[in-house]
DRENVEX-796412 format. One line per 5 residues: number of its first residue (from 0); their letters; for each residue x negated, y negated, z negated of C-alpha. Coordinates in steps of 0.2 Angstrom, whole numbers, plus 2048, in hexadecimal, padded with zeros to 3 digits. Each point is the difference from the previous one (the first is absolute). Last residue first. Layout:
NUM = A = X,Y,Z; ...
***
This chain:
161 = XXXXX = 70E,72D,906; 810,7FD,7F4; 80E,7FD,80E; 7F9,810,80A; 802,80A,7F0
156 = XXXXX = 812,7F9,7FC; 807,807,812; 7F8,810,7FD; 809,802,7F0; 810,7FA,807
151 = XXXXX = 7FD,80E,80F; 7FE,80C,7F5; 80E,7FB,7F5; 80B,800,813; 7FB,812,806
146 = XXXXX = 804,806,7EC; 811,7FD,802; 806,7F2,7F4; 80E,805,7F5; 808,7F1,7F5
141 = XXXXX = 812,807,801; 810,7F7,7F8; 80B,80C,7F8; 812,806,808; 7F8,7FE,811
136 = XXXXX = 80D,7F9,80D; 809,80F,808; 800,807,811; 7FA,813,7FA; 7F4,807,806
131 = XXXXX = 7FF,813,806; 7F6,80C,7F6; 7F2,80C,803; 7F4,80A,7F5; 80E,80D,7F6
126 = XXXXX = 80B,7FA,80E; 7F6,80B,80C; 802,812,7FA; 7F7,809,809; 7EF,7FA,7FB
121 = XXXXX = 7FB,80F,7F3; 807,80A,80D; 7F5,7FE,80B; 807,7F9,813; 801,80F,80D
116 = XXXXX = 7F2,808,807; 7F2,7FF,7F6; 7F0,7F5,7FE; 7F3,806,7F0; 7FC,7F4,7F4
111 = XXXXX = 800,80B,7F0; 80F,7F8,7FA; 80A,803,811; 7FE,7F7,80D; 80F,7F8,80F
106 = XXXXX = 805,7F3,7F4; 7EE,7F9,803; 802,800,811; 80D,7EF,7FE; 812,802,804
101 = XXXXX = 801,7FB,812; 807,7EE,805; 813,801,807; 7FE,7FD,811; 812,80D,800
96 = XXXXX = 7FB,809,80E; 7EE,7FF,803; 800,804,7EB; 808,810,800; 7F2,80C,800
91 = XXXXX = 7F7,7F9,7F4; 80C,7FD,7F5; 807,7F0,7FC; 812,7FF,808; 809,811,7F9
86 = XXXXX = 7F2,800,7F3; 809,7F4,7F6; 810,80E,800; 7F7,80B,7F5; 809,811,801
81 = XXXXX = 800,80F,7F7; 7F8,7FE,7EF; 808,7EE,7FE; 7FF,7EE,80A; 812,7FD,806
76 = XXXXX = 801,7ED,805; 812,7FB,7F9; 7F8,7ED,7FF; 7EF,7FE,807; 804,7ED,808
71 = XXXXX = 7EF,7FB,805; 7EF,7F8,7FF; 7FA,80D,7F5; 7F1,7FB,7F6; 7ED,804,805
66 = XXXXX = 7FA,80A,7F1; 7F1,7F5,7F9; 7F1,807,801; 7F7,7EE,800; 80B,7F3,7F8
61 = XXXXX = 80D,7F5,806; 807,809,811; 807,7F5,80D; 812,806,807; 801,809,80F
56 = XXXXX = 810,7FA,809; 80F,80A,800; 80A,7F1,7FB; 80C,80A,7F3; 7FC,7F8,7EF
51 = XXXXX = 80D,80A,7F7; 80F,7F5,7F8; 800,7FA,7F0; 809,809,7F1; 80C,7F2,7FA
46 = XXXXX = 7FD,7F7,7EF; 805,80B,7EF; 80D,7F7,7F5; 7F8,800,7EE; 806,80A,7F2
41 = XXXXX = 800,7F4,7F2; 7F9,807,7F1; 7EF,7F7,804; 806,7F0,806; 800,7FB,811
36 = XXXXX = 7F5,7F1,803; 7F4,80A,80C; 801,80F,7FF; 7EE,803,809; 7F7,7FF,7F0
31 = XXXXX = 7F7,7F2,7F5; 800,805,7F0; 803,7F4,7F2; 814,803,801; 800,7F9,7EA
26 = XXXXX = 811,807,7FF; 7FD,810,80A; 7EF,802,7F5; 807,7FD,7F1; 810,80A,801
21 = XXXXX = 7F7,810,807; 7F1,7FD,7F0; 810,801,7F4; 80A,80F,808; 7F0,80B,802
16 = XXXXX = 7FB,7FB,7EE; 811,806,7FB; 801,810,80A; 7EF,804,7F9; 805,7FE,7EE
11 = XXXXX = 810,809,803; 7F7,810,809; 7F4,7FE,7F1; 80D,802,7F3; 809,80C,809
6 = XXXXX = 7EF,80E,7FF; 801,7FB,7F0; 811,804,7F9; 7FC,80F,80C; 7F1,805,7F6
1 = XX = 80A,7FE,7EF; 80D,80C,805
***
């Protein structure tokens, strides 16, 4: 009897400092979030889902080994153990017809290095690597600098000191 009394007790002490530290800190709002000015025990309205980016024009690739995104619509694509319907236009084989580019030679090897066939199936899967863009206004503001224009900054301020 005397261990639950205790084991309640803590539960209620807990509860309590949970309660009283929530209150605080939704009354005092010091973090800034992406709620804006709704309060925390308001369930905010959710904004529209914006659309896909569908251009089909490359887009530029930030960093070095980035996954090129998809510069289309893959809605209802059926990519499972039986069919992968990205390979329907970036195959190999399939490329002349669609002028879809070619998946790259590295999702032709295995771990080891060695080509095959088909694509690896440590690659099948494309959206694990690839995703479409979205047309939506950044949420946070971005300060990336690719690293072709910091080297090009730095060489720029070498020539201005000699």
């Amino acid at each position: 009897m005397k261990k639950s009394i205790n084991a309640l007790t803590k539960v209620l002490v807990t509860v309590t400092m949970f309660t009283t530290s929530f209150t605080a800190f939704s009354e005092g709002n010091e973090v800034a979030t992406l709620r804006d000015s709704t309060a925390i025990e308001t369930q905010k309205t959710p904004d529209a889902i914006p659309n896909v980016a569908n251009t089909d024009i490359k887009q530029k690739r930030n960093y070095p080994m980035q996954p090129p995104l998809i510069p289309h619509k893959v809605r209802n694509y059926q990519v499972d153990l039986k069919v992968n319907k990205c390979m329907s236009c970036h195959s190999r084989n399939r490329t002349d017809e669609s002028q879809a580019p070619m998946v790259s030679v590295t999702h032709y090897m295995d771990r080891d290095g060695n080509f095959l066939a088909e694509v690896s199936p440590r690659r099948y899967f494309c959206s694990q690597c690839h995703v479409p863009q979205r047309d939506a206004e950044p949420l946070v503001e971005n300060t990336f600098v690719d690293m072709n224009t910091l080297m090009k900054e730095k060489q720029a301020s070498k020539a201005e000191k000699h």
